[in-house]
MARGULUM-193786 format. One line per field, with one value per residue (C-alpha): x negated, y, z negated; residue number from 1; residue in three letters. Coordinates in steps of 0.5 Angstrom, whole numbers, plus 500, padded with zeros to 3 digits. Each point is the difference from the previous one (the first is absolute). Layout:
N
px X,...
py Y,...
pz Z,...
num NUM,...
residu ALA,...
END
This chain:
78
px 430,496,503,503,498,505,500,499,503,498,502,496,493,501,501,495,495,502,498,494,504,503,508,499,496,502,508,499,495,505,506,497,497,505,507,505,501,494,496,504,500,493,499,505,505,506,503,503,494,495,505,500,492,500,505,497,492,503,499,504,503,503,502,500,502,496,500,493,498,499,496,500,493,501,495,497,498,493
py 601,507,506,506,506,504,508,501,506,506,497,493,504,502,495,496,506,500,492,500,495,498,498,493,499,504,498,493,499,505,496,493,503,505,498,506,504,501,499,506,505,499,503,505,498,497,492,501,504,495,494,505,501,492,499,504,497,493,498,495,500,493,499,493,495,495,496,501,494,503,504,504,501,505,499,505,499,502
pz 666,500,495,504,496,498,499,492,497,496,495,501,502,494,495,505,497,493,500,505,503,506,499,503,494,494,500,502,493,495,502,498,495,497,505,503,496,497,504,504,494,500,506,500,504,501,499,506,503,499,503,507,500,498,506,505,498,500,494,497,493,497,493,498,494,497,494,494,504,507,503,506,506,504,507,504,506,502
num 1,2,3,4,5,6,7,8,9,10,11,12,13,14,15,16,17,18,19,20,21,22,23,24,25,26,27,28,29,30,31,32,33,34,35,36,37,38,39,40,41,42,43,44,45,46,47,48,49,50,51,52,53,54,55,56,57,58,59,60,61,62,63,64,65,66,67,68,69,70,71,72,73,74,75,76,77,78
residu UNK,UNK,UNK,UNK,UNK,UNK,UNK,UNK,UNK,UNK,UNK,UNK,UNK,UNK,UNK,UNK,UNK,UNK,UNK,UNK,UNK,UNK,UNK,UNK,UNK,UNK,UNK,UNK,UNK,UNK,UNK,UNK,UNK,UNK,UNK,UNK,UNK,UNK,UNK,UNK,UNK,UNK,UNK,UNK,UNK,UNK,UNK,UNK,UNK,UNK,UNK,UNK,UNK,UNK,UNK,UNK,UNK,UNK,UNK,UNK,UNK,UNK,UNK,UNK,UNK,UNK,UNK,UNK,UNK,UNK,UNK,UNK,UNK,UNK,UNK,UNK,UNK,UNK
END
């Protein structure tokens, strides 16, 4: 299924800019790596700004549970 592109504000060509990064990319890599809220502390925003530009990108957030001896994989298609 084709993503529609959406409008970036001001706000997101600017951290896009500052990070030499397309969002699509950076924020998808800070939240795994950091979570919510730092990964939107990092970039200047919001929690809540950065679950709006997550929305409006489509990119998915789940949080899931696992016990020491479970793993997750996450696939990509591609």
């Amino acid at each position: 299924m084709p993503t529609q592109t959406m409008r970036k504000t001001k706000l997101m060509r600017n951290v896009e800019e500052q990070f030499q990064r397309p969002l699509e990319s950076l924020v998808p890599e800070m939240v795994n790596e950091h979570g919510m809220s730092h990964a939107a502390s990092e970039l200047g925003v919001s929690t809540a700004t950065l679950g709006y530009w997550m929305l409006k990108l489509g990119i998915r957030y789940r949080r899931v549970a696992v016990t020491a001896d479970e793993t997750i994989e996450v696939k990509r298609p591609g």
